[in-house]
N, C-alpha and C positions, 0 to 999 in steps of 0.2 A: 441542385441546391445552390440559391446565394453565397458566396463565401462570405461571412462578415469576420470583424477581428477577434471573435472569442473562437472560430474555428484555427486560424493562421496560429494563437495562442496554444490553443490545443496541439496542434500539430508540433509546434515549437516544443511544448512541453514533454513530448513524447522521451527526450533525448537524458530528461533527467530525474528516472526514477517513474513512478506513479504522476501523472499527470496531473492529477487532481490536485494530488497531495501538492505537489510543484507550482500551481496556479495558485492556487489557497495562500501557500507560504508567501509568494513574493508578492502578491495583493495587500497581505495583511502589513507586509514588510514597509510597503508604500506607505499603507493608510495611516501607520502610526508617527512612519516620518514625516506627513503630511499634518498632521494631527498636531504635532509636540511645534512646527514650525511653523504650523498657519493657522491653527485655530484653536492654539489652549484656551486663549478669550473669550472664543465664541461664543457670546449669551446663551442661545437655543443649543449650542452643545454642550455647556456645561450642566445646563439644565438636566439634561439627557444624564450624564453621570451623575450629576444630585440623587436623579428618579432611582439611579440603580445600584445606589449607595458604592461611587467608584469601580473599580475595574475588579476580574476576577481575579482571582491567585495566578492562573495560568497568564493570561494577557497584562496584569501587571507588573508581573517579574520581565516579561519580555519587553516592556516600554522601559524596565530599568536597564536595560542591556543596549541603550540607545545611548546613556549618560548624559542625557540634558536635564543637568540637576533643576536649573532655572525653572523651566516651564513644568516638571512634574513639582517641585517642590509650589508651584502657585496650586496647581489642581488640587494636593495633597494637602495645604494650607487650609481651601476651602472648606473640604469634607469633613477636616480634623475639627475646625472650629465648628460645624456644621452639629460633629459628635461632640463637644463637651456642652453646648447649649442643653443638648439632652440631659447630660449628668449633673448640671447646675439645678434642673429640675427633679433631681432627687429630693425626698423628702418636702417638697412645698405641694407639686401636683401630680406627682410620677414617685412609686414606689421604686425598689430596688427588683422585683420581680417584672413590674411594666418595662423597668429599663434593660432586660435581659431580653424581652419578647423583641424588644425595637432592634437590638444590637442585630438580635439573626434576623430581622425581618425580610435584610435581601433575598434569604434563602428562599423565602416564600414569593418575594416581588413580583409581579409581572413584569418588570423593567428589567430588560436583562444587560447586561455590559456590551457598553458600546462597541466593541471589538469582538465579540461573538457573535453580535447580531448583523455585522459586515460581513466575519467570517463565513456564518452560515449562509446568505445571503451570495456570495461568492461561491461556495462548494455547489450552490442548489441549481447556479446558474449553468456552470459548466456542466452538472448531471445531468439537467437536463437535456442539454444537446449533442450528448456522446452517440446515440443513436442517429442521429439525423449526420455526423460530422463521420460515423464508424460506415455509410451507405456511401462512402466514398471511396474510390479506390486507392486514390493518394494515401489520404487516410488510413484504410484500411493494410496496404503494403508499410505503411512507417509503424502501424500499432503493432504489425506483425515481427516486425525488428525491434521493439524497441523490449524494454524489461514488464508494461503492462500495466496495470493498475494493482493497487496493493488490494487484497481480500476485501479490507473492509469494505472500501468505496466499489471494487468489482462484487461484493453481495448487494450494494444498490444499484447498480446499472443495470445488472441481471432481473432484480426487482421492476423492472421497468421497461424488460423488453418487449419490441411490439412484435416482434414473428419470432416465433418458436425456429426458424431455422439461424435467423445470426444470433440467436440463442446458444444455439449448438455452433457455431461456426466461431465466436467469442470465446467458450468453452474452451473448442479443440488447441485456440491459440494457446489459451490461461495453460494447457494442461502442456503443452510442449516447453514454455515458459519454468514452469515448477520443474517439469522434470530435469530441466539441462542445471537450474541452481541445486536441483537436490545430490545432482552428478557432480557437482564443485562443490558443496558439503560434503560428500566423500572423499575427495580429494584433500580437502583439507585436512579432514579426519586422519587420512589415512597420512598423510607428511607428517603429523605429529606423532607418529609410533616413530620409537628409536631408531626402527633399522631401517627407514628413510628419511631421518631427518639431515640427512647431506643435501639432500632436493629443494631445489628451490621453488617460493613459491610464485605462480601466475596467475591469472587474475583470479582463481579461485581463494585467493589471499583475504579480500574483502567480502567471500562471499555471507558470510557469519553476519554481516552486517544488513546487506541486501538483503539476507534474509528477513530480519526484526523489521527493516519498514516493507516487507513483502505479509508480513503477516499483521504488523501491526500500522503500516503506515507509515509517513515522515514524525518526524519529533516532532511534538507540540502543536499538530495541526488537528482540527476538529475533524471529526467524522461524524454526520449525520445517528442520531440513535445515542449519542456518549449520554 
């Protein structure tokens, strides 16, 4: 196999959680800081959030956790003037029922928010070459160390494998993986009954945590199918 830089990324990512989830996050992490500092103006991209009537609940809260009040408050400016134009049209050409269908209409859009459609865009890239990137041994020896892919994004890898035997071979990793965190949920469990809680805890301390993006993922990152 060629190595290009979304394998080297992969590789890298191995060291911090779910891989995917890890790629995803700090992709989208760029794109937004890239976004708010180089092209709130962008004609053809503002266009793009016009179409999709601004950003979703999820991706907009997290462009406010960047605190460039400046360029979200232009974006926000736009769309908001964008929505009373509508409501001015109350009662002349647009009943009070037409201006309810319009308000949800994103929900119907075809245009989806510009940071979902990177996002997924991003997740679908690296799914795709987990098989071609897992035929490696490097690879294969760091995936086998590392803590794995979270459920979700390992039910579509699995979705996708081309031989039945790194099918199984994927599996047996996943299944050694659960079981050493389900052995540090025990542990944990078990330091919190009274008559050892003098014990200190080790890394089984966070494992309660590892677990939620083991089952559900990283916070706030898309999974294929939501």
């Amino acid at each position: 196999m060629e190595k290009h830089q979304t394998y080297f990324n992969f590789l890298d990512a191995l060291n911090e959680g779910c891989p995917v989830c890890s790629i995803v996050e700090k992709a989208m992490h760029k794109a937004m800081d890239d976004y708010l500092y180089e092209s709130v103006n962008d004609p053809i991209i503002r266009e793009e959030i016009k179409a999709s009537r601004g950003f979703c609940n999820r991706h907009a809260w997290q462009l406010q956790k960047f605190g460039d009040g400046f360029g979200q408050a232009i974006i926000y400016e736009d769309l908001l003037s964008r929505g009373l134009e509508q409501f001015r049209l109350v009662n002349a050409t647009t009943s009070v029922q037409e201006l309810a269908k319009r308000l949800s209409a994103r929900k119907m859009a075809k245009a989806i928010c510009l940071f979902c459609k990177q996002e997924r865009d991003v997740e679908g890239r690296y799914l795709l070459i987990f098989w071609e990137s897992f035929a490696e041994p490097e690879f294969k020896r760091a995936y086998n160390s590392s803590s794995g892919l979270c459920l979700p994004h390992l039910s579509q890898v699995l979705g996708e494998c081309p031989k039945a035997g790194l099918g199984k071979e994927l599996v047996d990793f996943e299944s050694t993986k659960l079981n050493g965190l389900i052995v540090e949920l025990r542990e944990f469990i078990r330091k919190h009954d009274y008559r050892f809680s003098q014990e200190k805890f080790g890394k089984e301390g966070n494992s309660w945590i590892r677990a939620i993006e083991k089952l559900a993922g990283k916070e706030d990152v898309y999974q294929k199918g939501e």
